[in-house]
mmCIF file of the N, C-alpha and C atoms, coordinates in Angstrom:
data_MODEL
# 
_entry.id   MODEL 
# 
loop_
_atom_site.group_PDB 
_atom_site.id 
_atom_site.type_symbol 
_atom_site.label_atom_id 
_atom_site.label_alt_id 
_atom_site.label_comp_id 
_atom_site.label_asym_id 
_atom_site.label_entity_id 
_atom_site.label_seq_id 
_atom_site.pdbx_PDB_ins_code 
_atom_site.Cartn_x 
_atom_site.Cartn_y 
_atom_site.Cartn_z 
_atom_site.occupancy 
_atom_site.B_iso_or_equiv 
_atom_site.pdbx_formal_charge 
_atom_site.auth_seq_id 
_atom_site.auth_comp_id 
_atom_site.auth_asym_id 
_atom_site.auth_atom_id 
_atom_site.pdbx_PDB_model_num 
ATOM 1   N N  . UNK A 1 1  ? -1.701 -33.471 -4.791 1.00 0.00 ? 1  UNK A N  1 
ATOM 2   C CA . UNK A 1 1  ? -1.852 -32.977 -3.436 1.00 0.00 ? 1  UNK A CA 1 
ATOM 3   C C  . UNK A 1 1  ? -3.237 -33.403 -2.938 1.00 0.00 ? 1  UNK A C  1 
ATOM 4   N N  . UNK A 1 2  ? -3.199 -34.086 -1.588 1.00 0.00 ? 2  UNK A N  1 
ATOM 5   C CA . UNK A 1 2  ? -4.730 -34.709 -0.896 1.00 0.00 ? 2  UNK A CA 1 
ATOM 6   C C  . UNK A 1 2  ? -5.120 -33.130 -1.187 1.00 0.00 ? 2  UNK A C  1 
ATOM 7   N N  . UNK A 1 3  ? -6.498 -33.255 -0.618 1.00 0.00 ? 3  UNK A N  1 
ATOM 8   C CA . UNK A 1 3  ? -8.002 -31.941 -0.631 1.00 0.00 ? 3  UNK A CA 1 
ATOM 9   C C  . UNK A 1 3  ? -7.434 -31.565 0.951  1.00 0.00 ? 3  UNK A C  1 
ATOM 10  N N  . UNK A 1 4  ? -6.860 -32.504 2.007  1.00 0.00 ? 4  UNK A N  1 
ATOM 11  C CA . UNK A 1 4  ? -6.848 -32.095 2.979  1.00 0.00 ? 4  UNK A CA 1 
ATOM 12  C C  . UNK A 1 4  ? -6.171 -31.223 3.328  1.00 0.00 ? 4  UNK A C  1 
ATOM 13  N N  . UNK A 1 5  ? -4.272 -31.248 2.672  1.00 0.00 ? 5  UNK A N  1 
ATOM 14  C CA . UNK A 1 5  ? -3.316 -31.587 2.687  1.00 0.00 ? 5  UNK A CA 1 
ATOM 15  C C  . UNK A 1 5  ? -3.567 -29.360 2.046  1.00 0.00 ? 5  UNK A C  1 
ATOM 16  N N  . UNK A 1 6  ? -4.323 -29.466 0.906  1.00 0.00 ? 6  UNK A N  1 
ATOM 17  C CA . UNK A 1 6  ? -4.799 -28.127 0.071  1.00 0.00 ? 6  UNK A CA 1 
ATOM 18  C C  . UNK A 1 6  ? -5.147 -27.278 0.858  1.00 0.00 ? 6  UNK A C  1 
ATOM 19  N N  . UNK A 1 7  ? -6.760 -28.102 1.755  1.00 0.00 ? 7  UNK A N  1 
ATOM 20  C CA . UNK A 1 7  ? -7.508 -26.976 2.644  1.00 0.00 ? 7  UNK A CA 1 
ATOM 21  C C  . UNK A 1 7  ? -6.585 -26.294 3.906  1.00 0.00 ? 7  UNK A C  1 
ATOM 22  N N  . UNK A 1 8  ? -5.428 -27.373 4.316  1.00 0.00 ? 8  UNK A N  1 
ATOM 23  C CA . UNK A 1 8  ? -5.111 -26.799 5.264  1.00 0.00 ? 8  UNK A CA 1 
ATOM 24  C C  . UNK A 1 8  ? -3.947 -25.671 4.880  1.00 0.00 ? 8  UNK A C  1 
ATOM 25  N N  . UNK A 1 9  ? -3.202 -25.816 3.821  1.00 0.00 ? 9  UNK A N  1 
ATOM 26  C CA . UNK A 1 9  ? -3.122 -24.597 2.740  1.00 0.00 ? 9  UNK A CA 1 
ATOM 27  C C  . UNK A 1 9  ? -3.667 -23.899 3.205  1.00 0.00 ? 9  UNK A C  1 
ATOM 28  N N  . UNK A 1 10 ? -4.274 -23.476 2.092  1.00 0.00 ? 10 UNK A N  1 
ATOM 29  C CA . UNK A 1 10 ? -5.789 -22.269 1.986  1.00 0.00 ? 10 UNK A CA 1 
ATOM 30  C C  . UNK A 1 10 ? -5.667 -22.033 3.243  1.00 0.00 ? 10 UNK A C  1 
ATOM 31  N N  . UNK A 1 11 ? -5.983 -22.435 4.390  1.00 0.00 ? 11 UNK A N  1 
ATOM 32  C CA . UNK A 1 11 ? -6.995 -21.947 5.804  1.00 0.00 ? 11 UNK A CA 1 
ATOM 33  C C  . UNK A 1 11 ? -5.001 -21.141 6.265  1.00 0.00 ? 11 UNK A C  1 
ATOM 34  N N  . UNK A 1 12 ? -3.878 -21.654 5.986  1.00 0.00 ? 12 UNK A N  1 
ATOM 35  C CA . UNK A 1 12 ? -2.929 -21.063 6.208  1.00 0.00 ? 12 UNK A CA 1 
ATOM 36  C C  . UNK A 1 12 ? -2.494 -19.755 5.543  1.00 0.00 ? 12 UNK A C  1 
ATOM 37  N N  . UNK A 1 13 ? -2.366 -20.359 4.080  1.00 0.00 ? 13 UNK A N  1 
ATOM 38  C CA . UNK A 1 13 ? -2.563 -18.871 3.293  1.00 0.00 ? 13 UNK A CA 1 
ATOM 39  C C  . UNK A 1 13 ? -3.594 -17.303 3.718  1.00 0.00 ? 13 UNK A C  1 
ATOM 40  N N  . UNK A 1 14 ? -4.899 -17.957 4.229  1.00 0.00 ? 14 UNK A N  1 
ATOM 41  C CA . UNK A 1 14 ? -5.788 -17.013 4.654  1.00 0.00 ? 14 UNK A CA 1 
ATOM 42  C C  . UNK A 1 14 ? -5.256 -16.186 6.007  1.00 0.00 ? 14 UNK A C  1 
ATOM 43  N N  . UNK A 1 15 ? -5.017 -17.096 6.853  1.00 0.00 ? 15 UNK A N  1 
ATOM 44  C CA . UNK A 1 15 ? -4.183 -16.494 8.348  1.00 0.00 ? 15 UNK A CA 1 
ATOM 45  C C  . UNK A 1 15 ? -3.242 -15.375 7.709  1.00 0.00 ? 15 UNK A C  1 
ATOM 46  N N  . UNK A 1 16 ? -2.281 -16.064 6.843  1.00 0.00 ? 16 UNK A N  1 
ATOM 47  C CA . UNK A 1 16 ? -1.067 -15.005 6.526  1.00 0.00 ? 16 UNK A CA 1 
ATOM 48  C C  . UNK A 1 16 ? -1.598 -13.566 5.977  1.00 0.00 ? 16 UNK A C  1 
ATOM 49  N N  . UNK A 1 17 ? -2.119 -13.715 5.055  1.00 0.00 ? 17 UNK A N  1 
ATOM 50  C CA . UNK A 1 17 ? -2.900 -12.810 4.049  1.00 0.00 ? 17 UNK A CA 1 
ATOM 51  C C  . UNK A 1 17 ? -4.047 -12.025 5.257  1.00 0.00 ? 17 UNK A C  1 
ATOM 52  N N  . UNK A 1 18 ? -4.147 -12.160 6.029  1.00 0.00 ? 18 UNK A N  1 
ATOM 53  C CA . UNK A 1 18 ? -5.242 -11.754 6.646  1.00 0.00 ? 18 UNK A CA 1 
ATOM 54  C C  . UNK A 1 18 ? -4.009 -10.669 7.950  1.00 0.00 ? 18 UNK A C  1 
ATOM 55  N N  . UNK A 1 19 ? -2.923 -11.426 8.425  1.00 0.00 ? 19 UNK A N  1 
ATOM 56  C CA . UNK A 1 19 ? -1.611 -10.577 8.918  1.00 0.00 ? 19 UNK A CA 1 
ATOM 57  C C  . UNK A 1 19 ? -0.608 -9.661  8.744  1.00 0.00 ? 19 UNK A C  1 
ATOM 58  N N  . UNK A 1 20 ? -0.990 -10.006 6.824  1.00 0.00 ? 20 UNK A N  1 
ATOM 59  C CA . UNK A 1 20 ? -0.213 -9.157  6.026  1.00 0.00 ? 20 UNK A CA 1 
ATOM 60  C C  . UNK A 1 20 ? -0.899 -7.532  6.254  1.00 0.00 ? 20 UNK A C  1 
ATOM 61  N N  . UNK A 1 21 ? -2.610 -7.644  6.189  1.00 0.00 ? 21 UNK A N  1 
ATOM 62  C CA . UNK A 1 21 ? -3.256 -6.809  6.151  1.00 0.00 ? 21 UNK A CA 1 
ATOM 63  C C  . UNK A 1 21 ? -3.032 -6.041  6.778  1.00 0.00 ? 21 UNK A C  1 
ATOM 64  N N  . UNK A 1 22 ? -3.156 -6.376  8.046  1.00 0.00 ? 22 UNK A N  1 
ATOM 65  C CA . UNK A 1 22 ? -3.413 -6.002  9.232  1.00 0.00 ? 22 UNK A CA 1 
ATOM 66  C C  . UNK A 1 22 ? -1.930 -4.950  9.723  1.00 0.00 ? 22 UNK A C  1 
ATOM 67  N N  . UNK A 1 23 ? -0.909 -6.220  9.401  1.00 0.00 ? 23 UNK A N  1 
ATOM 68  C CA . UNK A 1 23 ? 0.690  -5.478  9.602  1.00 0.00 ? 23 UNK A CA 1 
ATOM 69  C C  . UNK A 1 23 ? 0.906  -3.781  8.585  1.00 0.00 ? 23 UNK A C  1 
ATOM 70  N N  . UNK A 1 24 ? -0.011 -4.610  7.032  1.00 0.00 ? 24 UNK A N  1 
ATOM 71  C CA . UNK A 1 24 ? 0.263  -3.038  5.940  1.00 0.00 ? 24 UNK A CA 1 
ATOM 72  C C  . UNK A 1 24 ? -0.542 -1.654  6.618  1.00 0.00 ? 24 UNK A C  1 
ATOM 73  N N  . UNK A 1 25 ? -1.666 -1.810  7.241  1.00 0.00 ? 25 UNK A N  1 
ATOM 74  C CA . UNK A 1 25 ? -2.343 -0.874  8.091  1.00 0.00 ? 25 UNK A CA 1 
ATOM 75  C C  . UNK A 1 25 ? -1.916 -0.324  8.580  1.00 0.00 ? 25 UNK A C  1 
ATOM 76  N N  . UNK A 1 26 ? -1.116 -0.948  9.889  1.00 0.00 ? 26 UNK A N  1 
ATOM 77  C CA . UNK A 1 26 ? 0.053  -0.591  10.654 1.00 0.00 ? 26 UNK A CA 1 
ATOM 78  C C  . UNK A 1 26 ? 0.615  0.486   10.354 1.00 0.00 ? 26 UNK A C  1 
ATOM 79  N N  . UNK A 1 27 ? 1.724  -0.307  9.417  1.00 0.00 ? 27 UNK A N  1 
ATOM 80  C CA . UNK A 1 27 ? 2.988  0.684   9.100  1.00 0.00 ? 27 UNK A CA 1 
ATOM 81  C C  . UNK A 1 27 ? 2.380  2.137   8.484  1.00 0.00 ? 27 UNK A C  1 
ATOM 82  N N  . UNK A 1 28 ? 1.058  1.745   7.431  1.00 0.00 ? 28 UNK A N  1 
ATOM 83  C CA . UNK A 1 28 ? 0.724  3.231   6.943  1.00 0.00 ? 28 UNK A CA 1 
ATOM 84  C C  . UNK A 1 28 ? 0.129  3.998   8.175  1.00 0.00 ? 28 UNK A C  1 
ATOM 85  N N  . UNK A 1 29 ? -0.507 3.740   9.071  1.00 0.00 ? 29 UNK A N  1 
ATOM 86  C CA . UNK A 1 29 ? -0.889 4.358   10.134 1.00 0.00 ? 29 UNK A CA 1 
ATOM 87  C C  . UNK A 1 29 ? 0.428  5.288   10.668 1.00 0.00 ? 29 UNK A C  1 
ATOM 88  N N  . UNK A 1 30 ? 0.905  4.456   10.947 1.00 0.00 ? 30 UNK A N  1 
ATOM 89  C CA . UNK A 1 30 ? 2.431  5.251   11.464 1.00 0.00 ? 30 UNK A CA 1 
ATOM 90  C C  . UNK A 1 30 ? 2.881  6.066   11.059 1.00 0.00 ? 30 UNK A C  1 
ATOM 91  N N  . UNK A 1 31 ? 3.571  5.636   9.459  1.00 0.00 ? 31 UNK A N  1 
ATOM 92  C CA . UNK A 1 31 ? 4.219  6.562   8.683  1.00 0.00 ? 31 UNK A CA 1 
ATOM 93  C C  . UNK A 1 31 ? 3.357  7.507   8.501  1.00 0.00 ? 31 UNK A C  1 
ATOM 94  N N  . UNK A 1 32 ? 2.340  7.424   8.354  1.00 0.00 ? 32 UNK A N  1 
ATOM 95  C CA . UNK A 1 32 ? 1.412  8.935   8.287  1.00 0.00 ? 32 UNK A CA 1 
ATOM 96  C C  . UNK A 1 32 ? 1.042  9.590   9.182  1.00 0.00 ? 32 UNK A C  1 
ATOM 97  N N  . UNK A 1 33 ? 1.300  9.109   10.577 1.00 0.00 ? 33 UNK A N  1 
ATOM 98  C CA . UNK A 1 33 ? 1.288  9.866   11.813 1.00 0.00 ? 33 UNK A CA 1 
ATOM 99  C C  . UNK A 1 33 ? 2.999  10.722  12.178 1.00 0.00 ? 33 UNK A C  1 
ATOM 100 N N  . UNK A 1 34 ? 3.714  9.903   11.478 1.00 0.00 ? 34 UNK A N  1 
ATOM 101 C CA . UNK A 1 34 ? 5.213  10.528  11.623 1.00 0.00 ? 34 UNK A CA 1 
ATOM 102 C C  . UNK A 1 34 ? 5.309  11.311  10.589 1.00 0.00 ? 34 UNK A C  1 
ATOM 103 N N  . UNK A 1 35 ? 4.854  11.917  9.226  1.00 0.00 ? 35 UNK A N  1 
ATOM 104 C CA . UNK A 1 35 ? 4.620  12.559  8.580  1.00 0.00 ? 35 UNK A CA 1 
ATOM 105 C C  . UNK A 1 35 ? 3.721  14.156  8.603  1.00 0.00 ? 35 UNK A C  1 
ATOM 106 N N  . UNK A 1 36 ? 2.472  13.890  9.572  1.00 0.00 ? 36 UNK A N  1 
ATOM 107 C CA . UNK A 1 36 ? 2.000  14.650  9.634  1.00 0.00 ? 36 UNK A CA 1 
ATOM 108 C C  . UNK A 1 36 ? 2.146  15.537  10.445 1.00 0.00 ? 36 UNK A C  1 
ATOM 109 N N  . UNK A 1 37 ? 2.997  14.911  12.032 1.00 0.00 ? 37 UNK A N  1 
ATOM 110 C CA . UNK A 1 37 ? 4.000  15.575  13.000 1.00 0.00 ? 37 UNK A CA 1 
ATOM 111 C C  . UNK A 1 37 ? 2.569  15.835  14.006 1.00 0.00 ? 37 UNK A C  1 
ATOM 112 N N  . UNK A 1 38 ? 1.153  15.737  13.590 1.00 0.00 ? 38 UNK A N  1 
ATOM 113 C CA . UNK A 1 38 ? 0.478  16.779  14.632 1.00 0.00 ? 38 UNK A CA 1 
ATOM 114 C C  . UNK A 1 38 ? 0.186  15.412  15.259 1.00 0.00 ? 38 UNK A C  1 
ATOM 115 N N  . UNK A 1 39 ? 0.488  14.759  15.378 1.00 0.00 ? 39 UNK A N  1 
ATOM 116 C CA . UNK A 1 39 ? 0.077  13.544  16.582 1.00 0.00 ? 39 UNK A CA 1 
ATOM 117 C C  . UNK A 1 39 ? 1.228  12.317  16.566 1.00 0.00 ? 39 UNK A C  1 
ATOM 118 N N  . UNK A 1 40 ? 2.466  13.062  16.293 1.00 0.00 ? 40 UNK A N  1 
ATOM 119 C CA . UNK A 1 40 ? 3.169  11.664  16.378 1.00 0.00 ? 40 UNK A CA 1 
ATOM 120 C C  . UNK A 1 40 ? 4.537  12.697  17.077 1.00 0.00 ? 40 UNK A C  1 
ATOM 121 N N  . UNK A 1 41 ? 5.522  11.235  17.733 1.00 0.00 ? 41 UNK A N  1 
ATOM 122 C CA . UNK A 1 41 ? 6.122  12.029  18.637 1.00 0.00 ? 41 UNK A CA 1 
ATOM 123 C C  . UNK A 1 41 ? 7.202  13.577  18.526 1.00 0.00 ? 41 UNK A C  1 
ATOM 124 N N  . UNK A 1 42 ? 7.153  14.156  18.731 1.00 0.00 ? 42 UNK A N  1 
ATOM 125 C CA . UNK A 1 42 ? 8.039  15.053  18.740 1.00 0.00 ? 42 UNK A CA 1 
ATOM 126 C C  . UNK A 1 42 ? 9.899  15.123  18.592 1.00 0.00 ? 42 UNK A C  1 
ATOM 127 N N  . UNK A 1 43 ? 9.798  14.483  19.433 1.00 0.00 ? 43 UNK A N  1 
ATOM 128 C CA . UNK A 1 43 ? 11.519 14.045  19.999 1.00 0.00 ? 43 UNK A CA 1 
ATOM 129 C C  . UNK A 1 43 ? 12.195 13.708  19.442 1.00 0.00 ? 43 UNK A C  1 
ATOM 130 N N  . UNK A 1 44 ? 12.783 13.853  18.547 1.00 0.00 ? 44 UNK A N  1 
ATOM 131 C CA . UNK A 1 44 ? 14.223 12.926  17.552 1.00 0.00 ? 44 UNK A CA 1 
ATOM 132 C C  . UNK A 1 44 ? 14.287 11.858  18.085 1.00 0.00 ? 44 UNK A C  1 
ATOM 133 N N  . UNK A 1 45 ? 14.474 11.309  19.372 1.00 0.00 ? 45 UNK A N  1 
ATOM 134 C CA . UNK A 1 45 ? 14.251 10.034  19.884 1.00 0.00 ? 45 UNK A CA 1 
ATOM 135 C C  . UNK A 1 45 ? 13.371 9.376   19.549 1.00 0.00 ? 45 UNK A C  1 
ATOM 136 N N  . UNK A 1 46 ? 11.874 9.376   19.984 1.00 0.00 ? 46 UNK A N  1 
ATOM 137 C CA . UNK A 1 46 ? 10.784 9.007   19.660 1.00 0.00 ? 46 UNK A CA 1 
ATOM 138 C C  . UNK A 1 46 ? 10.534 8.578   18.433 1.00 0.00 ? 46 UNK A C  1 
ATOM 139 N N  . UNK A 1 47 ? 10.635 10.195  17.290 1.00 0.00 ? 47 UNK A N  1 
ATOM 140 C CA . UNK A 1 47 ? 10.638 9.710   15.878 1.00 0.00 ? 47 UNK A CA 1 
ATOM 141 C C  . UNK A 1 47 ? 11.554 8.581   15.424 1.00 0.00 ? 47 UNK A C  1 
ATOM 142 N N  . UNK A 1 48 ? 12.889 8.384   15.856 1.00 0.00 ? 48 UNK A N  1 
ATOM 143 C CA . UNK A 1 48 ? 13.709 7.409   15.452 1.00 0.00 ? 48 UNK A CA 1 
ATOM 144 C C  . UNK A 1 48 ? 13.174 5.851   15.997 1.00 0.00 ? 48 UNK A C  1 
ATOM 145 N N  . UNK A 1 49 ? 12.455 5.986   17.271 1.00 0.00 ? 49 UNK A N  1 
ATOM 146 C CA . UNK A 1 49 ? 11.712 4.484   17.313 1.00 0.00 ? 49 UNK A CA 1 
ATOM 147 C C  . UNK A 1 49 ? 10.721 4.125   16.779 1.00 0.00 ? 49 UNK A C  1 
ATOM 148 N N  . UNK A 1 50 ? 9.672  4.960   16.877 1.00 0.00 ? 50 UNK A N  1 
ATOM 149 C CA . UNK A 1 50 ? 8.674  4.884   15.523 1.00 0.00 ? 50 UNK A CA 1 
ATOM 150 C C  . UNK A 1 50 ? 9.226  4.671   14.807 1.00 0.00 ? 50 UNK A C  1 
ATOM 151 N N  . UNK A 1 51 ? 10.293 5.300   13.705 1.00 0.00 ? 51 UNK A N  1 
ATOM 152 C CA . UNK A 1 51 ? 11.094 4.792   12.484 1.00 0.00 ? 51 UNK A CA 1 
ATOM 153 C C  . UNK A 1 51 ? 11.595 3.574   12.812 1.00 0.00 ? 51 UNK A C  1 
ATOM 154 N N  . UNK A 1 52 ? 12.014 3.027   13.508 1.00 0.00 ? 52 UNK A N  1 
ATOM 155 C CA . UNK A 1 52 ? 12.825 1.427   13.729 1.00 0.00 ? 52 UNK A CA 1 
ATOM 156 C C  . UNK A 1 52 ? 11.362 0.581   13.844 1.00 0.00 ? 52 UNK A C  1 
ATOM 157 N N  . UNK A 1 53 ? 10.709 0.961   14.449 1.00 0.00 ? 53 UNK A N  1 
ATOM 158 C CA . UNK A 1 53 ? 9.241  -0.044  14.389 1.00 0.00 ? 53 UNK A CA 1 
ATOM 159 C C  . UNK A 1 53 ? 8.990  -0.607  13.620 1.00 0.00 ? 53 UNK A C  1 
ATOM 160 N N  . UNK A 1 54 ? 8.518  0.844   12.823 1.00 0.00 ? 54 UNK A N  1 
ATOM 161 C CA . UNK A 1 54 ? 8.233  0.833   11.519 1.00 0.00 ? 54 UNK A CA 1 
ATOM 162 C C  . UNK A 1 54 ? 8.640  -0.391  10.129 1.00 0.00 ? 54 UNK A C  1 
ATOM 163 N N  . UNK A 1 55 ? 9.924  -0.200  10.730 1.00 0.00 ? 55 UNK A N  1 
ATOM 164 C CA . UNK A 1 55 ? 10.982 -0.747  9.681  1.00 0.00 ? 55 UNK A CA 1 
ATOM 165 C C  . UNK A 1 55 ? 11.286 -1.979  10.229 1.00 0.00 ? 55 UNK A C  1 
ATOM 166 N N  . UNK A 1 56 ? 10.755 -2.739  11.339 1.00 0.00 ? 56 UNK A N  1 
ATOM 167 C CA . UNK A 1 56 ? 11.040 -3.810  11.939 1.00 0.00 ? 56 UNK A CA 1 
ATOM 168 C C  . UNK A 1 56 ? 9.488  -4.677  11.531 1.00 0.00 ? 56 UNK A C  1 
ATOM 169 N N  . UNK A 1 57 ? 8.335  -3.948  11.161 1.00 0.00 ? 57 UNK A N  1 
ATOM 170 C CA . UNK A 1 57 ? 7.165  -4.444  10.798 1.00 0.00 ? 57 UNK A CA 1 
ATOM 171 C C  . UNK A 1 57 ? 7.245  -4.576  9.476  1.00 0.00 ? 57 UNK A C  1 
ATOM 172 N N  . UNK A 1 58 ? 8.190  -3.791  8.791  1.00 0.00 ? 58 UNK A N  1 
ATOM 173 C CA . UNK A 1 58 ? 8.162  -3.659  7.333  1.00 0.00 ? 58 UNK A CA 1 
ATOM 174 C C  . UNK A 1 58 ? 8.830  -5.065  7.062  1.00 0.00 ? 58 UNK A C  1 
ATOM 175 N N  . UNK A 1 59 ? 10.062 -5.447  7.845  1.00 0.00 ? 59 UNK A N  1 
ATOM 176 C CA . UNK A 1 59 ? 10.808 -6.625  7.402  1.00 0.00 ? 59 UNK A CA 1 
ATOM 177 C C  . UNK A 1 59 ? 9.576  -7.825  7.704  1.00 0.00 ? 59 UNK A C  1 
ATOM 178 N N  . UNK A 1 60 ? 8.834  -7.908  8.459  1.00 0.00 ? 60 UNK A N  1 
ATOM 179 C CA . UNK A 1 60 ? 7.709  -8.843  9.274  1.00 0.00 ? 60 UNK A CA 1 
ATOM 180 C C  . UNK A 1 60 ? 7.347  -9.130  8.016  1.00 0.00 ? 60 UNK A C  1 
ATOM 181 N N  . UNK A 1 61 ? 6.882  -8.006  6.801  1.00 0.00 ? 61 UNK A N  1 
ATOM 182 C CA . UNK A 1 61 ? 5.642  -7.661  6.166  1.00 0.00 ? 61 UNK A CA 1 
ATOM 183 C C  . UNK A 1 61 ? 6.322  -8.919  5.385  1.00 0.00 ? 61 UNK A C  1 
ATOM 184 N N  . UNK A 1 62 ? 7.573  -8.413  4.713  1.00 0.00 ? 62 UNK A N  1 
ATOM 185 C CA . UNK A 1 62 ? 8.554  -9.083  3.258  1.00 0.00 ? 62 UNK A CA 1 
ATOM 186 C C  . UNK A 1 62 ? 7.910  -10.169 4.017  1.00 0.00 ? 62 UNK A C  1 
ATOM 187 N N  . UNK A 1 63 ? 8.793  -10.802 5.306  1.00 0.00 ? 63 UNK A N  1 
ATOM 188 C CA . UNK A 1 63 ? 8.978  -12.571 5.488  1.00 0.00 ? 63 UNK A CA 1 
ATOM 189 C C  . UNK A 1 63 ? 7.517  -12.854 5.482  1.00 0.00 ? 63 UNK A C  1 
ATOM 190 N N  . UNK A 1 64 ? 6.313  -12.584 5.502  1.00 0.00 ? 64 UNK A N  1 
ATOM 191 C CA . UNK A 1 64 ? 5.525  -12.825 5.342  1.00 0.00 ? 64 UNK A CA 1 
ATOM 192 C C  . UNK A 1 64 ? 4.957  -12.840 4.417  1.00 0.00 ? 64 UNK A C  1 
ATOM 193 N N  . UNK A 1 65 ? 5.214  -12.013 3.438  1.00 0.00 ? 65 UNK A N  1 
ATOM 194 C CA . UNK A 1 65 ? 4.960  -12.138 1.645  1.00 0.00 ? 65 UNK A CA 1 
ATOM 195 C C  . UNK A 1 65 ? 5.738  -13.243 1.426  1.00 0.00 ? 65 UNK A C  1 
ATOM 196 N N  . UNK A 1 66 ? 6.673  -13.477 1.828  1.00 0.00 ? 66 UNK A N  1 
ATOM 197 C CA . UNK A 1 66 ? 7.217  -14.775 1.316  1.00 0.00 ? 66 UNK A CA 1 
ATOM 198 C C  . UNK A 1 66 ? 6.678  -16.117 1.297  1.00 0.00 ? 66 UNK A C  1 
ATOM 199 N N  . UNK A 1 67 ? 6.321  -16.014 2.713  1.00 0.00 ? 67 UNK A N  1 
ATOM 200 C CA . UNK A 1 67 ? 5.387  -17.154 2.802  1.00 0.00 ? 67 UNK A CA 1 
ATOM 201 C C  . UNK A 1 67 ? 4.798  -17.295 2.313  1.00 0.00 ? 67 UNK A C  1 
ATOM 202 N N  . UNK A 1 68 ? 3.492  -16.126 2.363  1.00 0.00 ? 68 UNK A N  1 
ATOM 203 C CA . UNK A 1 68 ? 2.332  -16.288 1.326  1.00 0.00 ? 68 UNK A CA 1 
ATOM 204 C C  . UNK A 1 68 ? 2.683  -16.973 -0.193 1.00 0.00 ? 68 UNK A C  1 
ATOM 205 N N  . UNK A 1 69 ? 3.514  -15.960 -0.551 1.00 0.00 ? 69 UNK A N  1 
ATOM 206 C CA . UNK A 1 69 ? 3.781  -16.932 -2.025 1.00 0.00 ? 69 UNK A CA 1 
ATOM 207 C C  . UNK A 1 69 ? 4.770  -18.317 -2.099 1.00 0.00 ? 69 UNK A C  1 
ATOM 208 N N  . UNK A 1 70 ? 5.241  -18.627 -1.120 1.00 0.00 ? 70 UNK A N  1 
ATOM 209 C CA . UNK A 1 70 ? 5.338  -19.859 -0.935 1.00 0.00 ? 70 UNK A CA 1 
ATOM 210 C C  . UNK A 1 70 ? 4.065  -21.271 -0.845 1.00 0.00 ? 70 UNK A C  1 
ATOM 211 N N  . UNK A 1 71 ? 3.004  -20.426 -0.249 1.00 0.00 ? 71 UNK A N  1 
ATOM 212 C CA . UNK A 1 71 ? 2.429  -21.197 -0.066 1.00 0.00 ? 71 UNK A CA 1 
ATOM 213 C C  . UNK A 1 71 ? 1.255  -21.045 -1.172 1.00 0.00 ? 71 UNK A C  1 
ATOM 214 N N  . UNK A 1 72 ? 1.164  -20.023 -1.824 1.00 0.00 ? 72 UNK A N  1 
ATOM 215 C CA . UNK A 1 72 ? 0.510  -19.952 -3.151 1.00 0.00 ? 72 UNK A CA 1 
ATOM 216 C C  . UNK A 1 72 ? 0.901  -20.851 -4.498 1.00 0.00 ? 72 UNK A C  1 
ATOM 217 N N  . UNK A 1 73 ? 2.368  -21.265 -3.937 1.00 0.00 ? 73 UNK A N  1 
ATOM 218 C CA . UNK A 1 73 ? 2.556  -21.824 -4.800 1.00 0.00 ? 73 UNK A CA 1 
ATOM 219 C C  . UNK A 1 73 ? 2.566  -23.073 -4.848 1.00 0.00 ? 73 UNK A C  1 
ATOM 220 N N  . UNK A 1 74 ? 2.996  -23.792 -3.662 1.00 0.00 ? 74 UNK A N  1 
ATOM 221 C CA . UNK A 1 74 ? 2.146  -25.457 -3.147 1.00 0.00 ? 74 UNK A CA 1 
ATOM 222 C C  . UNK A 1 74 ? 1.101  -25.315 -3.659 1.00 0.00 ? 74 UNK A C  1 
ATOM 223 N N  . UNK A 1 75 ? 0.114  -24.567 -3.419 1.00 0.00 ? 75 UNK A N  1 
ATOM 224 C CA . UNK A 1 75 ? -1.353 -24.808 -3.771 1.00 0.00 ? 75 UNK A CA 1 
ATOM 225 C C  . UNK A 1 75 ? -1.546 -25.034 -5.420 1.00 0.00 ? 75 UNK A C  1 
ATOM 226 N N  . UNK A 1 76 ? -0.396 -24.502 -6.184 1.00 0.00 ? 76 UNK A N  1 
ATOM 227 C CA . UNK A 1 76 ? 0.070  -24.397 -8.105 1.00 0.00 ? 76 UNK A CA 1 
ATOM 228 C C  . UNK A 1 76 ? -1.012 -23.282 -8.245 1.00 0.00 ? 76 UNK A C  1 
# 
């Protein structure tokens, strides 16, 4: 594999890994605001979109672990 071909790897891997973060924050933010009930919505409605969010960032999270180790693994 060129050095170039690597770095631009790496500088991709970093983006992902750096989205993954950001997305895992997320979801625990949430789920612990829908848990704790004193600041998250009330409404069976509400809670059920928060819950679909949730679970729509969670799938984000996987396809994005995937990548990452896809691309962890180009790099060997």
């Amino acid at each position: 594999m060129a050095d170039e071909e690597a770095s631009t790897l790496r500088a991709e891997l970093q983006l992902v890994e750096e989205e993954l973060a950001e997305l895992r924050g997320q979801v625990k933010e949430v789920r612990l605001r829908i848990g704790d009930r004193s600041d998250s919505p009330t409404d069976p409605a509400e809670t059920a979109a928060a819950l679909t969010a949730v679970e729509e960032q969670e799938a984000i999270v996987r396809l994005l672990e995937g990548r990452a180790e896809g691309l962890r693994q180009r790099l060997g």
